[in-house]
Chimera marker file (.cmm) of the C-alpha trace (Angstrom):
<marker_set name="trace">
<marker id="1" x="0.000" y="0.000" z="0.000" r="1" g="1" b="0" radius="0.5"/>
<marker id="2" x="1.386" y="3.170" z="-0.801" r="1" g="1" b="0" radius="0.5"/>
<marker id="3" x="1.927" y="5.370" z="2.418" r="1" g="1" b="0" radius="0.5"/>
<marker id="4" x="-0.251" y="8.520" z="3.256" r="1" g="1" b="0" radius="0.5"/>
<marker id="5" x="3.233" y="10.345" z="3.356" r="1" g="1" b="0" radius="0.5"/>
<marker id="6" x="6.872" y="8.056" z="2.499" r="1" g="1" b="0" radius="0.5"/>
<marker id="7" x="8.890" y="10.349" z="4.664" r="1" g="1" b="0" radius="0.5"/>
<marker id="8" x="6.802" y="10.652" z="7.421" r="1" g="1" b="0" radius="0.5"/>
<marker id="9" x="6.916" y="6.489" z="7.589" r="1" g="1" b="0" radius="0.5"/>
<marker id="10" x="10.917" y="7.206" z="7.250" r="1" g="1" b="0" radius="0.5"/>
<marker id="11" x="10.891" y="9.616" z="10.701" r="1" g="1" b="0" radius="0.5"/>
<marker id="12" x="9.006" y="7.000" z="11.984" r="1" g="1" b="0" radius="0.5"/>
<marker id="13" x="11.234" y="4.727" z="12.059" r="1" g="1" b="0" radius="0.5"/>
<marker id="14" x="14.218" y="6.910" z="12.531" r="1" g="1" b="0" radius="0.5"/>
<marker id="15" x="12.789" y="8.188" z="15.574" r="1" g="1" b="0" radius="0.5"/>
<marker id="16" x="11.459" y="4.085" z="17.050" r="1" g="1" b="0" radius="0.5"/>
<marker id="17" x="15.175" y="2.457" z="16.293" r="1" g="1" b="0" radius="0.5"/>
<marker id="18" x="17.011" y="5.698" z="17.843" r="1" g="1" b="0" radius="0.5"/>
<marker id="19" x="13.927" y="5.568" z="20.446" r="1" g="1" b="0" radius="0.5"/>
<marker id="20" x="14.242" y="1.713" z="21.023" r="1" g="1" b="0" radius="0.5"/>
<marker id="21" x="18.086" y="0.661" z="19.906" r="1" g="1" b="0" radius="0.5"/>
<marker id="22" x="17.648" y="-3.030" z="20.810" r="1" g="1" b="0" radius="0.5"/>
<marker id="23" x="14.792" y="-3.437" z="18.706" r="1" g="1" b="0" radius="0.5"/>
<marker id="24" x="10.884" y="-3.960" z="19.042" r="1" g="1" b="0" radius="0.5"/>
<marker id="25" x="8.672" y="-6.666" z="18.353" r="1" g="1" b="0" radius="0.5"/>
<marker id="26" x="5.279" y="-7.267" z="17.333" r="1" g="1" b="0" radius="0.5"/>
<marker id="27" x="2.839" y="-9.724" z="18.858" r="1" g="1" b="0" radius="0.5"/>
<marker id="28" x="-0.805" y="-10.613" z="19.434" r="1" g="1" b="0" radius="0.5"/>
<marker id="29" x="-0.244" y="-10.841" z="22.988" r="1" g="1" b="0" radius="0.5"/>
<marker id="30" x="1.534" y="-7.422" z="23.448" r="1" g="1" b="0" radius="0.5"/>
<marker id="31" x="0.227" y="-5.484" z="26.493" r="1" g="1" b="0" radius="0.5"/>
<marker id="32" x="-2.481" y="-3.897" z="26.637" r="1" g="1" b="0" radius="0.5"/>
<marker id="33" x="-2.540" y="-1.372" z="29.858" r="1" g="1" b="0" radius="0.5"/>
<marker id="34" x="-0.517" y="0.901" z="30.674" r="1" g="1" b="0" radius="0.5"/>
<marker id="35" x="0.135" y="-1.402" z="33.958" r="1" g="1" b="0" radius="0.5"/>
<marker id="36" x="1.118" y="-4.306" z="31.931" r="1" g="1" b="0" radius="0.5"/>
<marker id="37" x="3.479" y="-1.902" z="29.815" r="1" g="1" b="0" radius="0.5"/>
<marker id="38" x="5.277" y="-0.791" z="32.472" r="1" g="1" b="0" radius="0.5"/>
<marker id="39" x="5.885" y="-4.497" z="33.995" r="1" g="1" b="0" radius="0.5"/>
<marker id="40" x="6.509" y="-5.985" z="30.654" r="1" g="1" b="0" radius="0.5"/>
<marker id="41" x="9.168" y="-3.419" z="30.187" r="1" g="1" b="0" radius="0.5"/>
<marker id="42" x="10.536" y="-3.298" z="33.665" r="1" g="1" b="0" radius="0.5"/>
<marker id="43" x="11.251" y="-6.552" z="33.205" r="1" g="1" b="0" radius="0.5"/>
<marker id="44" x="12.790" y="-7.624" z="30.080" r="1" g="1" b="0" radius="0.5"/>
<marker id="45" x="13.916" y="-4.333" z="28.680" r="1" g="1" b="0" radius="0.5"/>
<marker id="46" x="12.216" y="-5.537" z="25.190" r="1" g="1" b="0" radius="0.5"/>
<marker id="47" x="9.629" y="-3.370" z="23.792" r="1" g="1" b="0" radius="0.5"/>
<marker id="48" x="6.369" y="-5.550" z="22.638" r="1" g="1" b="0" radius="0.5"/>
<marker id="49" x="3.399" y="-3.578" z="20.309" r="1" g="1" b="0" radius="0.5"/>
<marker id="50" x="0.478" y="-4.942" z="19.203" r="1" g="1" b="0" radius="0.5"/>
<marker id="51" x="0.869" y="-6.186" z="15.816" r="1" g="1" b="0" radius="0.5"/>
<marker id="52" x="-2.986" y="-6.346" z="14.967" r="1" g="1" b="0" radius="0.5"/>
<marker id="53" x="-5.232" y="-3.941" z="12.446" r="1" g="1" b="0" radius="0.5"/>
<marker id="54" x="-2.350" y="-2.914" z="10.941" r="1" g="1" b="0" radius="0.5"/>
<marker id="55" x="-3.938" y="-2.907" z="7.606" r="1" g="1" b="0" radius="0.5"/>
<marker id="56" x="-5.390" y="0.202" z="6.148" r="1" g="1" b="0" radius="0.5"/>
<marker id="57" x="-3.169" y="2.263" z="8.315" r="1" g="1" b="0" radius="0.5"/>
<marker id="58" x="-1.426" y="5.836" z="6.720" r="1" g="1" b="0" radius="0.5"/>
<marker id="59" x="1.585" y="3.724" z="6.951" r="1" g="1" b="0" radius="0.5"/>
<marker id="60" x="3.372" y="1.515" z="3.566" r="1" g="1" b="0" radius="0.5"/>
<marker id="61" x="3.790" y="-1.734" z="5.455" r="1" g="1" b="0" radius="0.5"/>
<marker id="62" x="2.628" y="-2.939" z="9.180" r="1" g="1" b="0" radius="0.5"/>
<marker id="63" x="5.839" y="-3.075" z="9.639" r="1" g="1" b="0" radius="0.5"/>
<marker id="64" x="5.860" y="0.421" z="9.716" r="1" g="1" b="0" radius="0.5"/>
<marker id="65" x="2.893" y="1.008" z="11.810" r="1" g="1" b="0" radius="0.5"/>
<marker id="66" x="4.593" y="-1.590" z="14.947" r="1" g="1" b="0" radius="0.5"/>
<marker id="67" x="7.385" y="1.043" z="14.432" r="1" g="1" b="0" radius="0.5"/>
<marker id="68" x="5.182" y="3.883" z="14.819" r="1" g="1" b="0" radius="0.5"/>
<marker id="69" x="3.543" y="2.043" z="17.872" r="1" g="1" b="0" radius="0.5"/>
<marker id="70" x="6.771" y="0.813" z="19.456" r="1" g="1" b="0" radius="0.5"/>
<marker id="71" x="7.847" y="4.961" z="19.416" r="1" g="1" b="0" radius="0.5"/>
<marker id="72" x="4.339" y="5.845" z="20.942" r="1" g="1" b="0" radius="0.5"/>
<marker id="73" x="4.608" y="3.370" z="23.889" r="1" g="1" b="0" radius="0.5"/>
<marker id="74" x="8.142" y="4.360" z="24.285" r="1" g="1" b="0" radius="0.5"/>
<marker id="75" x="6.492" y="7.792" z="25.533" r="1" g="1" b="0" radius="0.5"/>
<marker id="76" x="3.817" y="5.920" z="26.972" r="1" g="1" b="0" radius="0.5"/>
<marker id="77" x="6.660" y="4.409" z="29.713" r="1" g="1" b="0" radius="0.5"/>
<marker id="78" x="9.620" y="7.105" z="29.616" r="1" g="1" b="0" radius="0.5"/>
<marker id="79" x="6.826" y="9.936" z="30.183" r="1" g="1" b="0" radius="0.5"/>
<marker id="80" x="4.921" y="7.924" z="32.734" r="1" g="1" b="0" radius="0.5"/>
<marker id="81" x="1.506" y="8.633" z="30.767" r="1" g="1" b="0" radius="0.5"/>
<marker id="82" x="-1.191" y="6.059" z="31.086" r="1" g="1" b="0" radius="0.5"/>
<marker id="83" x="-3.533" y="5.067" z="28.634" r="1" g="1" b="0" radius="0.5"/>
<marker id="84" x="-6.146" y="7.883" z="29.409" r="1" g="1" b="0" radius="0.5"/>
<marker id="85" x="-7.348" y="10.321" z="26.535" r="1" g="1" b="0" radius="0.5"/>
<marker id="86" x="-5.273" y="12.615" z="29.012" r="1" g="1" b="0" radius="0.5"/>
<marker id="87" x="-2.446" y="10.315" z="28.484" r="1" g="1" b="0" radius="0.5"/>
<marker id="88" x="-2.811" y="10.019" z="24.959" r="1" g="1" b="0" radius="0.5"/>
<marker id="89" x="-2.546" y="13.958" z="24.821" r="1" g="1" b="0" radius="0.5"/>
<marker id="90" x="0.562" y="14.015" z="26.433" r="1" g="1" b="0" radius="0.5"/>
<marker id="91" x="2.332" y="11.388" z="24.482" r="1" g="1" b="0" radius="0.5"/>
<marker id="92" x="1.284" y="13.015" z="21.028" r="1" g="1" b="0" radius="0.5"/>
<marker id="93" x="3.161" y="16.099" z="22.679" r="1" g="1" b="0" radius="0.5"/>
<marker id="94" x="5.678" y="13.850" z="23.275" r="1" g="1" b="0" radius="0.5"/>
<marker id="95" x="6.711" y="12.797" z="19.981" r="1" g="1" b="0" radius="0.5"/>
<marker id="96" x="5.237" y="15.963" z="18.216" r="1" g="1" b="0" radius="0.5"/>
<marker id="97" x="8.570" y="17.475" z="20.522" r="1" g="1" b="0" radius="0.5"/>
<marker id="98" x="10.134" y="14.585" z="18.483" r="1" g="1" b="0" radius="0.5"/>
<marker id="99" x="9.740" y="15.367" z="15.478" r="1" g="1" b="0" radius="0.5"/>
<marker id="100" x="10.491" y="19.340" z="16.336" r="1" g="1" b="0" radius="0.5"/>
<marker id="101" x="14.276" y="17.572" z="17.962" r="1" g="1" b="0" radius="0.5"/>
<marker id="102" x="15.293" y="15.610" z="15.203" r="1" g="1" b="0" radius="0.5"/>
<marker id="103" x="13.493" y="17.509" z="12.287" r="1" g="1" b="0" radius="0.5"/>
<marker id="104" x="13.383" y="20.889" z="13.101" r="1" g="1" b="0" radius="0.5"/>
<marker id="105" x="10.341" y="23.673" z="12.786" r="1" g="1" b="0" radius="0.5"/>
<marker id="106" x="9.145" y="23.370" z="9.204" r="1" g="1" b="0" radius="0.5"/>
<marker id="107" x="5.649" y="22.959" z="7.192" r="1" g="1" b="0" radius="0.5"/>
<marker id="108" x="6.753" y="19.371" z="7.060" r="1" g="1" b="0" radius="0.5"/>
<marker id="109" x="6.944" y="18.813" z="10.464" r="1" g="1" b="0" radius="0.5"/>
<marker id="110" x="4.148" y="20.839" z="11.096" r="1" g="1" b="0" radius="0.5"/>
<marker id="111" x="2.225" y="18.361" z="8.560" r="1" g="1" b="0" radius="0.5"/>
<marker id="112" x="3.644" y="15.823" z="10.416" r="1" g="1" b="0" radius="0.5"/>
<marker id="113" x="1.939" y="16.749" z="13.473" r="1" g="1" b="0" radius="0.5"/>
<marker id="114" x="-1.600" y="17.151" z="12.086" r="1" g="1" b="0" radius="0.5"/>
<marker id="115" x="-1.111" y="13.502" z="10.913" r="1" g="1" b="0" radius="0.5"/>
<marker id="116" x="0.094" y="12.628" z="14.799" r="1" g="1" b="0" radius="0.5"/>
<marker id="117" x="-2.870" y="14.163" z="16.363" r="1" g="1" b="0" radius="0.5"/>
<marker id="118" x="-5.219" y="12.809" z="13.803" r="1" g="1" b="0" radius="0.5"/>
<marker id="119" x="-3.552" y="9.432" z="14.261" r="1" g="1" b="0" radius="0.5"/>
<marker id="120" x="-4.229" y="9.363" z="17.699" r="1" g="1" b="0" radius="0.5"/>
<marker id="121" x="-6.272" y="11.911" z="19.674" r="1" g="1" b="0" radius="0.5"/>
<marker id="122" x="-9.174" y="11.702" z="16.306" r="1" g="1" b="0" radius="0.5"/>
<marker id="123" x="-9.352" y="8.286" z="16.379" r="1" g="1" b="0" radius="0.5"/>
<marker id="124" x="-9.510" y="8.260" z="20.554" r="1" g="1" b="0" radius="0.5"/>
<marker id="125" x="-12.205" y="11.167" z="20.063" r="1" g="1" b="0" radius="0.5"/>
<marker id="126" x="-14.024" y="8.817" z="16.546" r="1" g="1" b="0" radius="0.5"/>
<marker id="127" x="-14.161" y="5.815" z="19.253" r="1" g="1" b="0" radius="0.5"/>
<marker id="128" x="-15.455" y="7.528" z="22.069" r="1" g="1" b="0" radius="0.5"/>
<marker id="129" x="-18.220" y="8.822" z="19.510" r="1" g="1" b="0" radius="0.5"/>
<marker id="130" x="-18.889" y="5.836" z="17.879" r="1" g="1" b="0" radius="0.5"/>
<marker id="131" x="-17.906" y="3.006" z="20.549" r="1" g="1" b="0" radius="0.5"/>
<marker id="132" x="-15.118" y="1.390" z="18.109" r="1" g="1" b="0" radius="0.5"/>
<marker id="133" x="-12.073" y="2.927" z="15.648" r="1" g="1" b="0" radius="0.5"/>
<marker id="134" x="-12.240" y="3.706" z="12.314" r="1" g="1" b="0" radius="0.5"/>
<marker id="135" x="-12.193" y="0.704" z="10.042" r="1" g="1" b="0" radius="0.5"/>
<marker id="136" x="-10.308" y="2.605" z="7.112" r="1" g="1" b="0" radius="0.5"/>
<marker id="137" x="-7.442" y="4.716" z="9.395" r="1" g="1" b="0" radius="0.5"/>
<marker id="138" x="-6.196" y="6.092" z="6.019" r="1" g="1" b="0" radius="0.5"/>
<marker id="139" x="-9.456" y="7.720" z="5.096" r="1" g="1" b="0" radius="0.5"/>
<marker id="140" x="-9.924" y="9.152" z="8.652" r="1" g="1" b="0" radius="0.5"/>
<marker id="141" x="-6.416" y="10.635" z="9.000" r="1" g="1" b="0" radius="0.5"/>
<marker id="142" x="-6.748" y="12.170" z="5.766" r="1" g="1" b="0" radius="0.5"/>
<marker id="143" x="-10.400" y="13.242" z="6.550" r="1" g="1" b="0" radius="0.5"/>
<marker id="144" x="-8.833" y="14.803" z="9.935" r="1" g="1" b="0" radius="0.5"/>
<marker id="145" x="-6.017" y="16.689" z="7.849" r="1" g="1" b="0" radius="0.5"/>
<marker id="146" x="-8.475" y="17.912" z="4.961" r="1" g="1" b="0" radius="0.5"/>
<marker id="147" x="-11.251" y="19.732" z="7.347" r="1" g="1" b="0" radius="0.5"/>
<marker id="148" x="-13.627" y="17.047" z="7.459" r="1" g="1" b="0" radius="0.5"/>
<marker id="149" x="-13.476" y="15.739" z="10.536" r="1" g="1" b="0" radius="0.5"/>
<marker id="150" x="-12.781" y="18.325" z="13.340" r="1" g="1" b="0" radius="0.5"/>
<marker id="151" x="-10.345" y="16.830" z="16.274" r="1" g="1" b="0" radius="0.5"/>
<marker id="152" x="-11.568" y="18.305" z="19.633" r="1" g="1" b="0" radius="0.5"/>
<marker id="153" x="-9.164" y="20.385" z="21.979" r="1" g="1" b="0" radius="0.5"/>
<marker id="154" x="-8.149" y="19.255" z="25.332" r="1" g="1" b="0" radius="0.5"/>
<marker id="155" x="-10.459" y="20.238" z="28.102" r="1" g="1" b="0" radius="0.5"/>
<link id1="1" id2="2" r="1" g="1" b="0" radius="0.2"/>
<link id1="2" id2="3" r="1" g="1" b="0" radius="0.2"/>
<link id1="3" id2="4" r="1" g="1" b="0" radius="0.2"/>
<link id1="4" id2="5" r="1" g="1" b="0" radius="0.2"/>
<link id1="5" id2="6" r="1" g="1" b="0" radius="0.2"/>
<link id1="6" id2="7" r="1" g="1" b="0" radius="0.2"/>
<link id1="7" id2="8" r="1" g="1" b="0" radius="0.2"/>
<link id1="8" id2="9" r="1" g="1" b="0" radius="0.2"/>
<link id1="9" id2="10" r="1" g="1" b="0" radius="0.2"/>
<link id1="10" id2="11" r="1" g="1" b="0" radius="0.2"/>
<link id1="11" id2="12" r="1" g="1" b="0" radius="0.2"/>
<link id1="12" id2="13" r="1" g="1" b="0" radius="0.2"/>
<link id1="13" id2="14" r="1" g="1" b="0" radius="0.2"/>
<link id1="14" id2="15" r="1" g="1" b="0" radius="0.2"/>
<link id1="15" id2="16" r="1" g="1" b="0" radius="0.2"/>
<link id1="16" id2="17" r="1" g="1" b="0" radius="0.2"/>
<link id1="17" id2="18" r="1" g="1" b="0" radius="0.2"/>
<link id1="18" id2="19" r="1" g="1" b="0" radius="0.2"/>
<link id1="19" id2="20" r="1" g="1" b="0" radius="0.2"/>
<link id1="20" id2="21" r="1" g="1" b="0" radius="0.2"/>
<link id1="21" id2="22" r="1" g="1" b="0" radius="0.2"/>
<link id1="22" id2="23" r="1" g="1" b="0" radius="0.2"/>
<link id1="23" id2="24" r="1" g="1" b="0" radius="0.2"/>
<link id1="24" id2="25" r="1" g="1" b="0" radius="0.2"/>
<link id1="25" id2="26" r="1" g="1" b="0" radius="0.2"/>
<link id1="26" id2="27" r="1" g="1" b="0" radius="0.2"/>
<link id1="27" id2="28" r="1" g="1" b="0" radius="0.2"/>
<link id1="28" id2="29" r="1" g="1" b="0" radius="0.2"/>
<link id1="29" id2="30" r="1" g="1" b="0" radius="0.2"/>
<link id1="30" id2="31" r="1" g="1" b="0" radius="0.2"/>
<link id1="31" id2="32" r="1" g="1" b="0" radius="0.2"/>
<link id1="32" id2="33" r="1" g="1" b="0" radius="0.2"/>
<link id1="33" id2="34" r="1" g="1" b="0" radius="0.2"/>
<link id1="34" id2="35" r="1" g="1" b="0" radius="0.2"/>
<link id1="35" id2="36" r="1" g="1" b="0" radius="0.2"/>
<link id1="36" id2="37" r="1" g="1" b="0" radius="0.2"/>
<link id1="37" id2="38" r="1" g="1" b="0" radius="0.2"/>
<link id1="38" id2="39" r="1" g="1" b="0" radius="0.2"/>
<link id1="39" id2="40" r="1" g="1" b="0" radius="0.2"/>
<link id1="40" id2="41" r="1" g="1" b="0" radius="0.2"/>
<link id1="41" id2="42" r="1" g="1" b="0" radius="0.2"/>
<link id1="42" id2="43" r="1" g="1" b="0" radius="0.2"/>
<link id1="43" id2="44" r="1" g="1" b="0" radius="0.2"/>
<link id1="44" id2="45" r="1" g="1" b="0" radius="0.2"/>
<link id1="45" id2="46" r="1" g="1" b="0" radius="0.2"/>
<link id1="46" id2="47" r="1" g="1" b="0" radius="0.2"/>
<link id1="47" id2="48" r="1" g="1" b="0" radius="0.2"/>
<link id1="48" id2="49" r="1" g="1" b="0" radius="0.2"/>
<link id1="49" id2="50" r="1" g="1" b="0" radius="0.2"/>
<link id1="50" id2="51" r="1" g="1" b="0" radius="0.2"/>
<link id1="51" id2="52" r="1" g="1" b="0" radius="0.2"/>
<link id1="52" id2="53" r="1" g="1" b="0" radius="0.2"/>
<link id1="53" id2="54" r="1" g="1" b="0" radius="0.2"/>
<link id1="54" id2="55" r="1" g="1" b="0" radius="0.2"/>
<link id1="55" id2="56" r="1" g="1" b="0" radius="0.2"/>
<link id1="56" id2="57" r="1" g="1" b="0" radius="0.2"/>
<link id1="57" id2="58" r="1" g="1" b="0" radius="0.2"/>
<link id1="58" id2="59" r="1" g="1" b="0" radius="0.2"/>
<link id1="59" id2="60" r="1" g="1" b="0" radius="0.2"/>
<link id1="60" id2="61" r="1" g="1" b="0" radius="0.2"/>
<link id1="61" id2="62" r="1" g="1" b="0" radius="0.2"/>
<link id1="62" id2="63" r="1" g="1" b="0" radius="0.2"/>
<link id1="63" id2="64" r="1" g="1" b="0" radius="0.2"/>
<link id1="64" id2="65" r="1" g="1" b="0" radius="0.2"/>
<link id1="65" id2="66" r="1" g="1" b="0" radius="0.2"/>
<link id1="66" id2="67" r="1" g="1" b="0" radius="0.2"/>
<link id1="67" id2="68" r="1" g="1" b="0" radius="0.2"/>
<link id1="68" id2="69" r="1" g="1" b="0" radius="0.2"/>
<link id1="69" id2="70" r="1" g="1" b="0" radius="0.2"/>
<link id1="70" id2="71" r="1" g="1" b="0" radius="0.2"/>
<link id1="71" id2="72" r="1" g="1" b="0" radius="0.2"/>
<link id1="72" id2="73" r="1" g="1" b="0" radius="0.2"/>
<link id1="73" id2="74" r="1" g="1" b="0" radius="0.2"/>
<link id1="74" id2="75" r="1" g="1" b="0" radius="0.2"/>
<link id1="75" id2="76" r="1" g="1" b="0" radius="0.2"/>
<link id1="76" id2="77" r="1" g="1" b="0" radius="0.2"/>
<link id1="77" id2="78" r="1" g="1" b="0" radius="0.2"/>
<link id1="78" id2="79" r="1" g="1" b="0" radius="0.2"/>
<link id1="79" id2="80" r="1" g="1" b="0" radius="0.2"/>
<link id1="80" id2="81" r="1" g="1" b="0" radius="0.2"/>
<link id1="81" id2="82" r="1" g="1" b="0" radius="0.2"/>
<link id1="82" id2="83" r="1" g="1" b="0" radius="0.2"/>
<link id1="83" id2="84" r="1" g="1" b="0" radius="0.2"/>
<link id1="84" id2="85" r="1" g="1" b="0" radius="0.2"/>
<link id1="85" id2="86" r="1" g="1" b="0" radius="0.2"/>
<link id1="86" id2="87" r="1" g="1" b="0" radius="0.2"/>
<link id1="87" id2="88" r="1" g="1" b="0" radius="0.2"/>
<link id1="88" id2="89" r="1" g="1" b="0" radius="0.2"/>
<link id1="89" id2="90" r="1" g="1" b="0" radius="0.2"/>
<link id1="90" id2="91" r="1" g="1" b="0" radius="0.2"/>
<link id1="91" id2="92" r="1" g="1" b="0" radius="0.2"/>
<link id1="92" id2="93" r="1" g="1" b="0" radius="0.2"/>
<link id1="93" id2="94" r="1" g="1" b="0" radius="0.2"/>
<link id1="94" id2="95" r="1" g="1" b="0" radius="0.2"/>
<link id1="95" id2="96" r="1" g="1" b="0" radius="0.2"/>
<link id1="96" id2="97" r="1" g="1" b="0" radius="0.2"/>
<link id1="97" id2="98" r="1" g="1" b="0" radius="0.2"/>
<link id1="98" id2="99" r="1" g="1" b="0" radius="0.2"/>
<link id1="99" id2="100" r="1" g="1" b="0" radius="0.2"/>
<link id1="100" id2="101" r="1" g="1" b="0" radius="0.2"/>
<link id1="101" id2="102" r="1" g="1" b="0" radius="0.2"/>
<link id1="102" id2="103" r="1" g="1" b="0" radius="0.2"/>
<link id1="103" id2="104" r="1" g="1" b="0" radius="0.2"/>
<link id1="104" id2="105" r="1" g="1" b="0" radius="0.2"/>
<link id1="105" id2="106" r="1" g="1" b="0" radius="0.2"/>
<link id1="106" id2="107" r="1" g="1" b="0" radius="0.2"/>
<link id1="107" id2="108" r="1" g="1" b="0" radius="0.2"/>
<link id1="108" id2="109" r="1" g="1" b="0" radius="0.2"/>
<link id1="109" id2="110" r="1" g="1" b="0" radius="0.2"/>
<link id1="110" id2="111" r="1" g="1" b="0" radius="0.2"/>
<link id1="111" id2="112" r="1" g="1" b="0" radius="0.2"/>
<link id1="112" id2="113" r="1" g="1" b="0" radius="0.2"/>
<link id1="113" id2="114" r="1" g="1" b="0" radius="0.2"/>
<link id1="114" id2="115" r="1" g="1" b="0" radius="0.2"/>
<link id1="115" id2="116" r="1" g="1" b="0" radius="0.2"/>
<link id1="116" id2="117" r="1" g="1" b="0" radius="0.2"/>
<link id1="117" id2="118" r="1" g="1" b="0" radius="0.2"/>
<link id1="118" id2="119" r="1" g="1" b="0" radius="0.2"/>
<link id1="119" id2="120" r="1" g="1" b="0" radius="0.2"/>
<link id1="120" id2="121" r="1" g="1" b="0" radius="0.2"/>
<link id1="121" id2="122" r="1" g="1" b="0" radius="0.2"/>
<link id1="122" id2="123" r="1" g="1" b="0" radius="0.2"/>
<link id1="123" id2="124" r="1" g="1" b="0" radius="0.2"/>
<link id1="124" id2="125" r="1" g="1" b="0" radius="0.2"/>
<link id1="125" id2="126" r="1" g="1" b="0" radius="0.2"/>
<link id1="126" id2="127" r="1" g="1" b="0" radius="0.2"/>
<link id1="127" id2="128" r="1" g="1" b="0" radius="0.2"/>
<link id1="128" id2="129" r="1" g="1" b="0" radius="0.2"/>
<link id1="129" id2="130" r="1" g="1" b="0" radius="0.2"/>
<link id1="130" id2="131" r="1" g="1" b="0" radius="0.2"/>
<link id1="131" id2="132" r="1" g="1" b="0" radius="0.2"/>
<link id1="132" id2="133" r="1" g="1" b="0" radius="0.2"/>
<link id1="133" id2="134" r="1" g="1" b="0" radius="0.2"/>
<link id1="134" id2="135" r="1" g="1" b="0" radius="0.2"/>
<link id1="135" id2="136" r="1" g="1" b="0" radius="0.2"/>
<link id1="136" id2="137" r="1" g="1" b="0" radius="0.2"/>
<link id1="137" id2="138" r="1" g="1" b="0" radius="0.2"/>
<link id1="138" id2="139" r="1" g="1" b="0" radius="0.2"/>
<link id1="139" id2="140" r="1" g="1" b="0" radius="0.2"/>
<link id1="140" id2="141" r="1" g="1" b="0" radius="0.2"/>
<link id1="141" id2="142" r="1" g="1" b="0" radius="0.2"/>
<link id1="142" id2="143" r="1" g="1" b="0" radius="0.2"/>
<link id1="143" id2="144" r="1" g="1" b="0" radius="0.2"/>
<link id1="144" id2="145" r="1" g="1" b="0" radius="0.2"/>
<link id1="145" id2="146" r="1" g="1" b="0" radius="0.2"/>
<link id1="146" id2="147" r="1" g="1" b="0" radius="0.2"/>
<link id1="147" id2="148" r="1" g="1" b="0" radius="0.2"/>
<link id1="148" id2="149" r="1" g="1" b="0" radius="0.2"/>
<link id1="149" id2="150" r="1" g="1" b="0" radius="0.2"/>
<link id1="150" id2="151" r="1" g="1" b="0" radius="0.2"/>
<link id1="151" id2="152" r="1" g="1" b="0" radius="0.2"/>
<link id1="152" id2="153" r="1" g="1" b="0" radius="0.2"/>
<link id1="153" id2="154" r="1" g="1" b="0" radius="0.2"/>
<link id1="154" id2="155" r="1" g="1" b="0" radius="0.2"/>
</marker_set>
């Protein structure tokens, strides 16, 4: 599938191997609390993402989407935010802050970001509205970033 944007899928994984130098891996049985984050990585140093729905992501491969999950866990554990919508605000911070470190301020980091927040905080705000996540991610994102779906500020 051809990516929503090819360089944003090469920060992403930039930013997870620099993020996560012994590597990640990808597993139906990756945790799924914050709780079970923290222990899982607490104790084997090995970070483990969820390698389901990655199909019809904005990424090119899934391969590219456990990257993109392995760097959003990372701040998940390193800036000791649970999985709260709360949480999930602070961590896109996190690695918008990122991309603004290794990439520097520019309209293609600043695209960057729209695609972060729509990644995450739209579809939190989608499933909260609808009681389950998009089923085409692509199609939201790119709704999110065109005007046509309208992400909600933090309370």
């Amino acid at each position: 599938m051809e990516p929503l944007d090819r360089r944003f899928d090469t920060a992403v994984l930039h930013i997870a191997n620099k993020l996560c130098p012994s590597g990640y891996q990808a597993s139906e049985d990756a945790p799924d609390t914050y709780v079970k984050l923290r222990a899982h990585l607490d104790r084997t140093k090995q970070m483990l993402v969820w390698s389901g729905a990655s199909e019809n992501t904005i990424f090119g491969e899934p391969e590219i989407n456990w990257a993109f999950r392995a760097w959003h866990d990372w701040c998940h554990y390193y800036g000791a935010h649970p999985f709260t919508p709360e949480g999930e605000r602070a961590v896109v911070e996190m690695q918008c802050s990122h991309l603004l470190l290794f990439y520097g301020d520019s309209l293609q980091t600043r695209q960057w970001m729209k695609i972060l927040r729509a990644e995450i905080i739209g579809q939190q705000q989608y499933f909260h509205q609808h009681g389950h996540f998009p089923h085409d991610q692509r199609a939201f994102v790119e709704a999110c970033i065109n005007g046509a779906y309208h992400i909600q500020a933090a309370e």
